[in-house]
Each structure stands twice: as structure tokens, then as C-alpha cells.
N, C-alpha and C positions, 0 to 999 in steps of 0.2 A: 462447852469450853467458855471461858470467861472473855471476853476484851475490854479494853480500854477504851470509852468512850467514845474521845476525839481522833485514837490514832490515825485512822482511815479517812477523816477530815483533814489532819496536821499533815499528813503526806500527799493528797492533792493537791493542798494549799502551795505546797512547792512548786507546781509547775505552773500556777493562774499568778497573771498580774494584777487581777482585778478577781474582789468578790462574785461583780457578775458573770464572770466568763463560762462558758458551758463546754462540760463536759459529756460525752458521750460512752454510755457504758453497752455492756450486754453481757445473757448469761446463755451460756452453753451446758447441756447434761453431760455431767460425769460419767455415768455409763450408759448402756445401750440400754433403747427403750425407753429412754428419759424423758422424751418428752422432745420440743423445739426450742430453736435460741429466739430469745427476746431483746430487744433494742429500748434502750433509756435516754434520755437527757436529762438534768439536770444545770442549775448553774450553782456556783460553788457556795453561795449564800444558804443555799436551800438542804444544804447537808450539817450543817452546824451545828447537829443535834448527836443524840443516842445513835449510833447506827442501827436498830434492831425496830427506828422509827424510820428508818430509809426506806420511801415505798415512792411509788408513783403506777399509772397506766402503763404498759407497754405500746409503742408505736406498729402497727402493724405495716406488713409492704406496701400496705397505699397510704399511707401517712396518716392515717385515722386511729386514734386510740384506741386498748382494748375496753370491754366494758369496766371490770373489776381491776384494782391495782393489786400489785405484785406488791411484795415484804420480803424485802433483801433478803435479810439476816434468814430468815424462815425457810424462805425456798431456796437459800445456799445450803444449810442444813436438813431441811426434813426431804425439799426432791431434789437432794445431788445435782444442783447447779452451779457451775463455777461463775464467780462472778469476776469482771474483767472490766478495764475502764483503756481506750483509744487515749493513746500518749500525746498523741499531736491533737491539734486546735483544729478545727473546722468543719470535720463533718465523723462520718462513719466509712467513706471511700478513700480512696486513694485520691481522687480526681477533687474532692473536696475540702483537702486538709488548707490551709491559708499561713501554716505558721508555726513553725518546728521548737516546740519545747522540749525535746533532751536527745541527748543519744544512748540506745540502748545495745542490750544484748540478752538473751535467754541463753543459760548453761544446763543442759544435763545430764545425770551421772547414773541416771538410774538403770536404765535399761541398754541395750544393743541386739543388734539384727544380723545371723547369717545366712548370708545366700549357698546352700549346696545343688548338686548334681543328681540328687538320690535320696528316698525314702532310708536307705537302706544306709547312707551318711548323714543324713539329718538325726538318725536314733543315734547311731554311734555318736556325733558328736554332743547330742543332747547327750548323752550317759557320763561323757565327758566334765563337761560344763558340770552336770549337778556332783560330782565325784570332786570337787576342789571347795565345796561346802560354802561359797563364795556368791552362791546365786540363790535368792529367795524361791523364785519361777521359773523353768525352763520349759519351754515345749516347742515340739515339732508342730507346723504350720503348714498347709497346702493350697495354691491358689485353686482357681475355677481354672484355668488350666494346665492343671495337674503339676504344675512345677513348685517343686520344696521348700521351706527356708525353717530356721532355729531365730525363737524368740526368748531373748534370757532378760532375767530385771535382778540387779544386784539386791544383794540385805541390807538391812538400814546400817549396819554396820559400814558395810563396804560404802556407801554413798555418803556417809558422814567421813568416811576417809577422804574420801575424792574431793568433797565440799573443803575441809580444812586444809589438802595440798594446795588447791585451786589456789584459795585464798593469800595463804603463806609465799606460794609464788609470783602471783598477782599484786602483793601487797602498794608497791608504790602506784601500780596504774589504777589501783583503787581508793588511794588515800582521800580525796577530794569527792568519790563515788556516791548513788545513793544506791545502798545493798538490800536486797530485799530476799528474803528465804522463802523459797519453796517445799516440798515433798526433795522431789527429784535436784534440787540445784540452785541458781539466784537469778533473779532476774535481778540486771546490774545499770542504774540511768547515771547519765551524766549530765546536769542542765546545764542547758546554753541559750544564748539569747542570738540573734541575727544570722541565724545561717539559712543559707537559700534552699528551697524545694532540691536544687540539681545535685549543690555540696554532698546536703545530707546523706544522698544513697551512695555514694562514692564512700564517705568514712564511715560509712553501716559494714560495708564489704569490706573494711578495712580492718573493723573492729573484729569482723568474725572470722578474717584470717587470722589475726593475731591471740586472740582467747580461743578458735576452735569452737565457737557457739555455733548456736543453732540458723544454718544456712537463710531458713527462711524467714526468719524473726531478721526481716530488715524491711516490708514497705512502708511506708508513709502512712497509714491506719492500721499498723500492727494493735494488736489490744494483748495486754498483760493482765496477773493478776493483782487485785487491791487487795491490799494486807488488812487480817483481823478477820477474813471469810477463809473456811476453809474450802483447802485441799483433798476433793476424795474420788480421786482417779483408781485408787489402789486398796487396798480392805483396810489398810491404816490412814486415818485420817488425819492431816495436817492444816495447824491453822497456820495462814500466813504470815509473816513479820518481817517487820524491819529491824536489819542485823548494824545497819549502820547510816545514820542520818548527819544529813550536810544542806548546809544552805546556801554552797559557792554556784555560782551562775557564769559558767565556764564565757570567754568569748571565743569565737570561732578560732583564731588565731594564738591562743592561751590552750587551747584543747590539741590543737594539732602541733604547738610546740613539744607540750609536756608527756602527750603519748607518741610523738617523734609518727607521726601521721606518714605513710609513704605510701602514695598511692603507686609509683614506681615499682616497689616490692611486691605490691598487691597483683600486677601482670606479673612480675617475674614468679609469682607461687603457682597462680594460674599457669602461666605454662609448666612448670616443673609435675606438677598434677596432672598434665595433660588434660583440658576442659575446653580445650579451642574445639568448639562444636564443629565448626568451617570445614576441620581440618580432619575430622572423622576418632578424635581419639579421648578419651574420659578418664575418672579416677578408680585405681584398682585396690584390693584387698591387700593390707599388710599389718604386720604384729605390732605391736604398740606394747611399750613397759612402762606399767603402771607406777610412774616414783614411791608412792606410799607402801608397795609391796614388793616389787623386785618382782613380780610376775609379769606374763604376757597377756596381751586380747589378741583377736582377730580384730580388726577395723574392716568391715565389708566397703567396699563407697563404690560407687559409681565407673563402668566401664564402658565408652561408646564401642560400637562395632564399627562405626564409620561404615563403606561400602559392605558390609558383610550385615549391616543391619538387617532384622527381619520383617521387612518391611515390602510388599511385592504389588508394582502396578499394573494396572489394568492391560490390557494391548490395543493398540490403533483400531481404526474404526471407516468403516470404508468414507471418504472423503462426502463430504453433504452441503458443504460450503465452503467458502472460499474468503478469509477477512486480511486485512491489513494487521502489522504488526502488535500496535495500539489497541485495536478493536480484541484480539487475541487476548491478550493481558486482560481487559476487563470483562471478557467471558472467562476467562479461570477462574478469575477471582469472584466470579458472582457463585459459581457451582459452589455445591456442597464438596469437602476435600473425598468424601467415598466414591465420585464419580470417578476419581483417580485412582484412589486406593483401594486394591482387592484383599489383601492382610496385613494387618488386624483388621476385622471389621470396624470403622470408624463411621458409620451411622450412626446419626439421633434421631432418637424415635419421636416420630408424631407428636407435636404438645411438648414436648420437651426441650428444654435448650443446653444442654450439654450431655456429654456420655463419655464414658471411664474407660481404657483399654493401658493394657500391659505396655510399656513404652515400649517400642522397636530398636530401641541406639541403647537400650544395657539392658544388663539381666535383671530383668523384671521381671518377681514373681508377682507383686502386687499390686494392681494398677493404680501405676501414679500418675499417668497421662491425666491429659480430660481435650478434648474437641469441645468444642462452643462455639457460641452465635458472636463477634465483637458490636460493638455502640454502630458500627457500620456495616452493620450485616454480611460481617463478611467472616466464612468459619476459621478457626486457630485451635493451633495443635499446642499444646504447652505440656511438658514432665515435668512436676515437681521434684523429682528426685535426681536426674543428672541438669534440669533447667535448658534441655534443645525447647527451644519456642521457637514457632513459624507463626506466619503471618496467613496463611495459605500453601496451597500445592505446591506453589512453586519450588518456596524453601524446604519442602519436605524432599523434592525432586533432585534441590541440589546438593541438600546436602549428603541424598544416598547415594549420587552420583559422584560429585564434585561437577557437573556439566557447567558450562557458561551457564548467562542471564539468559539470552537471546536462542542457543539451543532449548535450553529448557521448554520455552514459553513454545517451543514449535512441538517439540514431543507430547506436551503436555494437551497441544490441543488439537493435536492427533489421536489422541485417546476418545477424543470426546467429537470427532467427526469433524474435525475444521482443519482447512491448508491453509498455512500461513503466508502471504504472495509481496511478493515486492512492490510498491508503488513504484511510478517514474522516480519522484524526489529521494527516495529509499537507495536504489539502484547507483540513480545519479554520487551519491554521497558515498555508499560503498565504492565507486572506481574512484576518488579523490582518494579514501583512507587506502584502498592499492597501489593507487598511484605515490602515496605517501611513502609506503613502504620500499618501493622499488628506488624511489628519489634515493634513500640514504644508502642502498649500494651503488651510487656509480663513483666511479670517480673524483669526487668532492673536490681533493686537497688541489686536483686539476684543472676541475672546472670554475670553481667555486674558493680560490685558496681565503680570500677573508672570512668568508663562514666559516670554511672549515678549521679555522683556528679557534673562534670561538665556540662550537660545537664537540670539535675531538678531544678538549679538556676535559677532565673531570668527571668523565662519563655522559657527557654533555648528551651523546646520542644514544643513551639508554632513555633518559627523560623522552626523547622524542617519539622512541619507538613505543612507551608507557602511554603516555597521553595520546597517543594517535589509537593507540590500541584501542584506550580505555573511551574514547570519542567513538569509535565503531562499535562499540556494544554497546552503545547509550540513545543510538536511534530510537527515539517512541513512534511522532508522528510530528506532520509538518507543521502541527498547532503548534509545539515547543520550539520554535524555529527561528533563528534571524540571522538575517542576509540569506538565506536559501538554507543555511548548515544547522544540525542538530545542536540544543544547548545541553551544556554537561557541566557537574559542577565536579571538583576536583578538591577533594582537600589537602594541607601542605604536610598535618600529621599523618595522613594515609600514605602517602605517596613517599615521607619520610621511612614510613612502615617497609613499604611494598618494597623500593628498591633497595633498602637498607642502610640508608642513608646514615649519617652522626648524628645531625640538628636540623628543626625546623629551618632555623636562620637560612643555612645554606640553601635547601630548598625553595625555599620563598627567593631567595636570591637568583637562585638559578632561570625556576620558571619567569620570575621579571625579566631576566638577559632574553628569554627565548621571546615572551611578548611581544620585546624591545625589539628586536632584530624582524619578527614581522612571521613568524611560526603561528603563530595564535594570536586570538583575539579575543579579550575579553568583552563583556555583552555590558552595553548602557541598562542601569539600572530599570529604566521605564521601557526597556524591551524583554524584560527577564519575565517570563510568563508567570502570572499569577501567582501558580500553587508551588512551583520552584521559589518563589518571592518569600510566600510565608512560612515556609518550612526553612527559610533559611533567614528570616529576621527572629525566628523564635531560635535556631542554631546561637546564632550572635549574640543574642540575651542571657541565654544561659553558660557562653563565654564570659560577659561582661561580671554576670554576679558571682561563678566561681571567681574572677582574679579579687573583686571586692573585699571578698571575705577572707584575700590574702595580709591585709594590711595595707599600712599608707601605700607602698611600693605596687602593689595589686589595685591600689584604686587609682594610680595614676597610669599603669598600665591598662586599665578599663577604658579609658579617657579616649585612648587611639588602637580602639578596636574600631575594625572598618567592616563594611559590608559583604556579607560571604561573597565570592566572586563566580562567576559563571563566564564558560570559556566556550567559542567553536576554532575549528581548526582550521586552517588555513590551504589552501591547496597550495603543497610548496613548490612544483617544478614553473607552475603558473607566474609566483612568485619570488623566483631561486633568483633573477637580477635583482631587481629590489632590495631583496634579504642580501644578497652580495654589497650591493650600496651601502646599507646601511652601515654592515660590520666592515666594511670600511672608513665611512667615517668616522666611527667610534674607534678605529684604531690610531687614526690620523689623528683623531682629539685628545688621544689619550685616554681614554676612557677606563675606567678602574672600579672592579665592583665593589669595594671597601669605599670608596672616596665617592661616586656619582653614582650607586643604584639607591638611590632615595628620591625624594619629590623637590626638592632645591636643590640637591644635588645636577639631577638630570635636567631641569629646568636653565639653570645655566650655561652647562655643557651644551645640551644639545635644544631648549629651547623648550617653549611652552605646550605648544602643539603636541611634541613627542611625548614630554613628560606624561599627558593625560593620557598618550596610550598605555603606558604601563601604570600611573596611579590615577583610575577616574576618583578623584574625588573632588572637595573647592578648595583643599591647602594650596595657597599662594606665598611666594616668595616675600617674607616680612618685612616691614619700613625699616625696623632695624639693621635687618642683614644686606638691604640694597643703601643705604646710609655711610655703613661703614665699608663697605665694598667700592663705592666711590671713594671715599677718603684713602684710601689705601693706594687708588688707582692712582690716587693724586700725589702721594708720596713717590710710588714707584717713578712715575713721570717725571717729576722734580729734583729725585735722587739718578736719572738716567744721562737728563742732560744739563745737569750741573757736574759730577764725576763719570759719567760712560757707566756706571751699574749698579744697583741695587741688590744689598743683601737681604734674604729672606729673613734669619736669626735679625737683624737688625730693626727689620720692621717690628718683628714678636714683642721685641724689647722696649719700642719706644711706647711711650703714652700717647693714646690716639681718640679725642675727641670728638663728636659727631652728632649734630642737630637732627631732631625728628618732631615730629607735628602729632602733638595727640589728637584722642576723640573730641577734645572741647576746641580744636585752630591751637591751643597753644602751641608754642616753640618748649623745645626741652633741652637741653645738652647731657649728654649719655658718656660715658669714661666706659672706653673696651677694656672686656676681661682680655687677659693672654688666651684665654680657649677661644673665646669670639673670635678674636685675631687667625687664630690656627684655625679655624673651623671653616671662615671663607675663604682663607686664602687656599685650604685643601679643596672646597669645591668650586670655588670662581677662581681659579689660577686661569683657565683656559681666557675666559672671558677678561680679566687681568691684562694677560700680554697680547690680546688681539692676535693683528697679525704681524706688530711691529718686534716683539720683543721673543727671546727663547729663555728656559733657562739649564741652568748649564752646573753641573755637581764639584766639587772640588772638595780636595781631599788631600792633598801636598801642604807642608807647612810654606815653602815657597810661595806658591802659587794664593795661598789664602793670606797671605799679607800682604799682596797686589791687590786686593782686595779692603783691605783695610781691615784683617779679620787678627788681630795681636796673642790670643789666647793662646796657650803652650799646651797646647792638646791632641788627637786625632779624631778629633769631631769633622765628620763632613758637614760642607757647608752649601747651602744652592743659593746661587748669583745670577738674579735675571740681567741679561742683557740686550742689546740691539743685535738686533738678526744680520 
């Protein structure tokens, strides 16, 4: 086959800023028996030749070169190796990438997989299949054990249909695209410059909801194929090319406008697919019509069994020890997951660090599982084809059960010869989170009537009974501990999730009231154990750089992202007078969560002290905003006992003046906006009228021209006065 010198130079060159930048390739064998994949580098200066001069040593797994170099072109050709170059920058891992050069997607049309019930369905449908003259290859398949399936791979005909509707339908979200032709389909990039490690996999999963590509062509060192190498997976050889070349360099915020980016969509498909692993349920087989023929497929995909999975654990084990909660958990987690699991056999053998079994949560005829060793020695279950991944036993436990965190970790190591015993401090805390619960049946509105105006709102004591719960299953050990109570971190989107709430906003709103009032407690920063610490300043990081790469409005929302929060609970009958106090003085003050749940908001209302228990952080009440918050006092004052009252509208309106001291001693004089004005006077109204003055609504044309209020309207007006 002929190529073009430079092509396969001119299309890296796309995605490098720099002649030196390195790329990372490898080849894998085309068919069985081929041989093993080998690993390259390169930097982009060093390919700017013939490609048929493309050689270098192979890296071996200890990083040590082979002796003899490899020749691309030759051993893509003569030993059926495909050659493949890693899209992103920085290494050959996922863990090493530094820096995301495009977004992709793999489409293919060639082939499809069905799953039947029977030797005796798999001939009938294969007879099927090859009787529509539509399929190059069909044949009946049978695992090792014993279960069926039909593997069919369309004619070049058929795939050259599918390629051209793809495209035809595709056509706008490809315009700007770089297209590249496979055998089977295109592998399709989109470059972009600035997008972070976290963005990228969220619009990977977004892309291959919307195209229907290939599920697992989305991590961070995917590798594709380089054009001008052939293709020869299949007894027709295909060289690769490029169908359509572009030099636009998408920005994050340019890419997710113009392909109407929804990562919102992206969970509502997930669910409608049913793929929530948690919840026990997967994606099933249905007909598909193909546009370009008016015909149907089967689509096989993915079905969890949930609780029916076939998956079966060991049984308890007569008692041989005796450990703490904590100490539990980190023997699970040290065992191999077989000490647990008695089918599928999920043993690795001797010397080996992974091993392959039929998944358990869908009909797997061909094992897509794999069990392995993690960078932390500790084993994990993962399917590539329905994607349930665990961590360990545990999650394998719940999710065949659905049991709590805290039952699990006891059954689990029951299996394995240990009773799981209460400490004191354990014990201690469970009758608080009883006592919790018992507190919100009594009689509230009787005992307690200020709470319980604030609480029986809005579902106010669903939140309590949530976080109290979600606090009693979050006991580890007394190391994670402060003031005596277990620390738990709560998030506002989970908790929006769980109870089902409308908006973050509200929620965060909410939990600040319950703080405020003295239900909870969130934890000083420098008491937040360690490894809760860094697992939740890498959370907040990957907060900050998704809104970033929102545009300006996203990097200014970056700006006042605050530190994940960590909460213990409170023992509330201990605390029911206090908690009564307080939501009495917030009613007395007026207190309103629109106008004073913020940090200077509440800080004026109710003072500096309190504010920090619901926002620790060091926002302080501005020069600015205590500046013109005096001057205003000084109006109202002036306007009370020269006329007996002060209109509010009246202040808005005048022009209001006000000296502040910069960083260098100078003096400044500042001119208030009308929002300024409306802004302190909605949250220092209290502090405004001390204790001298009230204010008072009015709404009469009468009565508002006692006032000195002339306008021919029905505007209410508020008139502070002398009490």
C-alpha cells in the first residue's frame, strides 16, 4: 500500500505545541499468536521523516530498552501489528497523563454480540443472521462455561452504509472535527487546549452518550490508531486515513457550547438505561432500526441481576477473635475478595496478579470481570462490560445485598472468624444517635414551640432524621473523633440527591439553619483528621477547576469555593433549651433566610461569634459596608428627630456619600450604588434600629402622605419609626 510521506507526521503535529513534546506510542498483534505489545516514545521532531524510517528500541517493563529496534512500517505490515499512538501528554498511564490534548470517541459498525439461552438458539439464530445476506461472518460461540452467544461482523458494504449515515447525521457536531477512518468505523478528535484532568471524563461520557461510541474508549491514556498504518484485524486489510482534517483548537467553553455539552442529560440517560449499580439494575436487549435500511438489529447490552446475582458467599466461621469496628474494616480489606467469595471462583493464582471470571451482575458469557492486586495492595473487582467496580468485599457485599456500610463490615467478618464488639466511645455515641431519634417524636410544638417552628418547615425534620442517621453509620474509631463524636462529612449534592430535594441552594440553606440553631457542629479545620483532610482538599480542587473551565462566571465562582465541611452531631435533648434559645432569638430578630443566612448577613444580626459557627472561615464584615452602614444610621437618626420618621424608599433615593481608609492610610470618599444601599439596609436593618426604633409597612394612599410619600400609586412603603 502506498502512503504519504509526512501524513502521519502532519496529524501528530496537530495535537503537540512544541516540536519537542513526546509522544507515546505502542503496537499491539492483530491476531492471536502475534506476538506481544511494545511501548515507544518518541518526541515530535524525530518523526519528520519517511515513515517507513520510523524505528526506535522498544521500552521494556523495567524501563530498559530492547536490544534491536523495531521498524514501524514493517512490523505494522509483515507481523500484524497495529500501531497506536496515547492522545493525551504525559505518560502511557492514566496516573501520568499531565495534560489533555483533545476529546475523542471510537465508533464501530462492524461487528455485534448476542447473548442466547441455548446451543440450540444460537444455530437458529445464527441461520438467521446469515439468511439476510447482510453479515460477512456469523458464528455460534461458547464460553468455558458452557454458556452460548452469536458473533456476527457486517460486509464491507453494510459498514460503509453505517459509516456514511453516521456521518450525514453527525454532520454539524463534526464540522470543526478531526475524522479519521478505520476498517470498522472513525475514530473522531476534537482538540482543545485547557481542560482539566476531572472535566475531561465527564465530557468523554457525554460524548459517548450522544454518538453511542465505544463505552470504553474514554480514559485518559486511551491510545488510537495513527493514520497511513494498516488495519488488519480482519482478512481485508485497511490502511488508515484521514477523512477530514482541521486545525481549530476548540476552548473548553467553545466545545461544550457548540455540542450543547449536558452533563444533566448524561444522568438522566443513565437512569432511563437503568445502570445505577447501587440499585441492582442494568441495560437490556432491544431492536434498533438501522436508518440506512429500514431493517432491525438485536442490541444485546448489559443486565444487572442486582440481589439475584450469581454470586454466593462463604458462611460464618466459628468466632476466633474479637476486634473493634475500625480494626474490622482494615482486615477485610487486607484479605484476598476469595476469602469471601465462594462463586465464581475469584482466586489469583500464585505469581500472578490478576484473573478473569464471568461477571456475576449480567449475563456473562465471556469473562469481562478481572480481580487484581490495586497500587495499595488491596484486591478489586471490576466488569468491563456492565462497569460494577468495587473496591473490595465490601462493595461486592452490598451491592448483592443492598445491606448498610456498618452490617456489612460485621457479616463480612464473620465469614472470616472475627466478632465485631462495641468499644465504650462506640456504645456511648449510639445511645446519643437513639437518643436523637426518640427527641423528635415527643411533643416538640409543646415543649419546644421556637424550634419547632423552625424545624416543621419544609421538611425541616426529614434533614434531621437524614444526618442523624447518616452520623450513626459513619462510626469508624475514636481516632476520627472530636469533642468525644464521630466526624462525617455530608455532601449538599448527595443529600439534595437522597432527600430529593429541588437545589443545592436550599439545602445548604437549610443545613446552615440547623447548625445555627445548635443541632450540629461543624469541625475546625485543624481538628479534621488527616486523611478526611486530604481526600477532601483534592474534592475541592477538582470543584474549583471544573467551574474554571466554565468561563469568566465559573472562575469567579472558583474564587469562593470553601473547604469541604465536616460535621458531628449534637446530642439534642441535652441541648433542646439552648436550641429553644436560640430559635427564639432569631425569631425576635427577625431573622430570614433570604436576607441573614450568609456571613455578614448573620454577623450583624446575630453577631460575630455566631456567624463563625455556621461559616468558619476569615470573611469579615467589609470597611465599606460598616462605612456606609454608619451613614445611613446617621440619616435615619436625623430624619427621626427632625420629622418623627424615616422613610426607607427615601433613603434608596438619596445620594449617600461615605469616607474609607485604604491599604496605603489614605482617605477616599465612595458614592453608594442604590444595590449598596438595599443591600445593608436588608441585612443591618436590625442593627439600624437597635432598640430605639421599629418599622412599620404602609400601604394606604392616606396614610403614605403622612408620611411625606406623594406618588399616585399602590406601592407599599416601610417607615421606620420611634417605638
Amino acid at each position: 500500500m502506498s502512503s504519504n510521506n509526512n501524513i502521519a507526521y502532519k496529524f501528530l503535529s496537530l495535537f503537540s505545541s512544541s516540536e519537542d513534546e513526546e509522544f507515546h506510542f505502542r503496537t499491539f498483534p492483530e491476531q492471536k499468536g502475534g506476538g506481544y505489545a511494545k511501548n515507544f516514545v518518541h518526541k515530535l521532531d524525530e518523526l519528520n521523516k519517511d515513515i517507513s524510517k520510523w524505528s526506535s528500541q522498544a521500552i521494556k517493563r523495567d524501563g530498559t530498552p530492547e536490544k534491536y529496534p523495531t521498524h514501524y512500517k514493517s512490523y505494522n505490515e509483515k507481523k500484524k501489528h497495529g500501531f497506536y499512538f496515547v492522545v493525551n501528554f504525559g505518560g502511557s498511564t492514566d496516573d501520568k497523563i499531565k495534560k489533555i490534548r483533545a476529546f475523542y470517541i471510537d465508533v464501530d459498525f462492524a461487528k455485534e454480540k448476542h447473548s442466547v439461552n441455548s446451543e440450540g438458539e444460537a444455530q437458529k439464530l445464527a441461520g438467521e443472521l446469515k439468511e439476510t445476506g447482510r453479515y460477512k461472518k456469523v458464528q455460534v460461540n461458547r464460553t468455558k462455561s458452557g454458556n452460548h452467544f452469536v458473533t456476527a461482523r457486517f460486509t464491507k458494504k453494510e459498514v460503509l452504509l453505517a459509516k456514511n449515515e453516521f456521518l450525514d447525521k453527525h454532520s454539524e457536531a463534526f464540522k470543526d472535527a478531526l475524522i479519521v477512518e478505520t476498517y470498522s468505523g472513525f475514530h473522531i478528535y476534537w482538540l482543545v487546549s485547557n481542560c482539566s484532568i476531572s472535566l475531561f471524563a465527564k465530557i468523554e461520557e457525554y460524548l459517548i452518550f450522544k454518538f453511542k461510541s465505544d463505552p470504553q474508549v474514554k480514559n485518559l491514556s486511551r491510545v488510537l490508531r495513527v493514520p497511513e498504518f494498516v488495519h488488519q484485524k480482519y482478512e481485508e486489510p485497511f490502511q488508515i486515513r484521514v477523512l477530514q482534517w482541521t486545525e481549530r483548537r476548540f476552548t473548553v467553553d467553545e466545545f461544550t457550547s457548540e455540542l450543547n455539552v449536558n452533563f444533566q442529560w448524561v444522568e438522566e440517560q443513565k437512569k432511563k438505561e437503568k445502570v445505577l449499580q447501587t440499585k441492582g439494575y442494568g441495560k437490556k436487549s432491544f431492536k434498533e432500526v438501522i436508518d440506512h435500511t429500514g431493517l432491525e438489529r438485536t442490541v444485546t447490552e448489559t443486565e444487572f441481576k442486582g440481589k439475584n446475582a450469581d454470586i454466593e458467599f462463604v458462611y460464618p466461621k466459628p468466632t476466633v477473635k474479637k476486634v473493634t469496628f475500625s480494626e474490622a474494616i482494615q482486615e477485610i480489606k487486607s484479605r484476598p475478595i476469595s476469602d469471601f467469595v465462594s462463586k465464581p471462583d475469584m482466586s489469583i493464582n500464585p505469581g500472578e496478579s490478576k484473573t478473569r471470571v464471568c461477571c456475576p451482575f449480567h449475563n456473562d458469557t465471556n469473562p469481562s470481570a478481572e480481580v487484581f492486586t490495586s497500587k495499595r495492595h488491596q484486591q478489586v473487582f471490576y466488569c468491563h462490560s456492565c462497569q460494577v467496580g468495587t473496591k473490595d468485599a465490601i462493595g461486592l457485599y452490598m451491592i448483592k445485598t443492598h445491606s448498610s456500610f456498618r452490617n456489612t463490615v460485621k457479616r463480612l467478618a464473620a465469614m472470616i472468624g472475627i466478632k465485631v464488639v462495641k468499644t465504650e466511645w462506640e456504645q456511648d455515641l449510639k445511645e446519643i444517635y437513639d437518643d436523637n431519634r426518640e427527641f423528635l417524636e415527643q411533643d416538640l410544638e409543646l415543649m419546644y414551640p421556637n424550634l419547632y417552628y423552625y424545624i416543621s418547615q419544609y421538611g425541616r425534620i426529614t434533614y434531621l432524621r437524614y444526618l442523624n442517621d447518616k452520623g450513626s453509620v459513619n462510626i469508624l474509631s475514636e481516632e476520627f473523633s472530636y469533642e468525644e463524636k464521630n466526624v462525617y462529612f455530608a455532601s449538599m449534592s448527595f443529600i439534595k440527591k437522597e432527600l430529593n430535594k429541588k437545589s443545592v441552594k436550599t439545602v445548604h440553606r437549610t443545613v446552615c439553619l440547623l447548625l445555627l440553631l445548635g443541632f450540629f457542629k461543624r469541625v475546625p479545620e485543624e481538628f479534621i483528621p488527616e486523611r478526611f483532610r486530604k481526600n477532601a482538599e483534592i474534592k475541592r480542587l477538582d470543584i474549583k477547576l471544573e467551574l474554571k473551565e466554565q468561563g469568566p462566571l465559573g472562575e469567579k465562582r472558583a474564587e469562593f469555593v470553601r473547604n469541604i465541611n465536616f460535621y458531628i452531631v449534637q446530642n439534642w435533648a441535652d441541648l433542646a433549651f439552648e436550641i429553644e434559645q436560640m430559635a427564639f432569638l432569631l425569631r425576635e430578630k427577625g431573622f430570614s433566610l433570604n436576607k441573614h443566612m450568609n456571613k455578614i448577613g448573620l454577623t450583624k444580626l446575630m453577631g460575630e461569634e455566631i456567624a463563625n459557627r455556621v461559616f468558619q472561615d476569615d470573611r469579615r464584615v467589609n470597611q465599606k459596608f460598616d462605612r456606609l452602614e454608619e451613614k445611613i444610621k446617621e440619616i435615619v437618626d436625623t430624619e427621626i428627630s427632625e420629622v418623627g420618621y424615616c422613610r426607607v424608599d427615601d433613603v434608596l433615593s438619596r445620594q449617600i456619600r461615605y469616607q474609607i481608609t485604604e491599604s496605603d492610610g489614605k482617605k477616599k470618599i465612595k458614592k453608594a450604588t442604590f444595590k449598596e444601599k438595599e443591600d445593608v439596609i436588608t441585612r443591618s436593618l436590625s442593627t439600624i434600629l437597635e432598640d430605639k426604633y421599629i418599622v412599620k409597612t404602609v400601604q394606604s394612599k392616606e396614610k403614605k402622605k403622612l408620611f411625606g410619600y406623594t406618588k399616585n400609586d399602590t406601592k407599599k412603603i416601610k417607615v421606620i419609626l420611634n417605638k
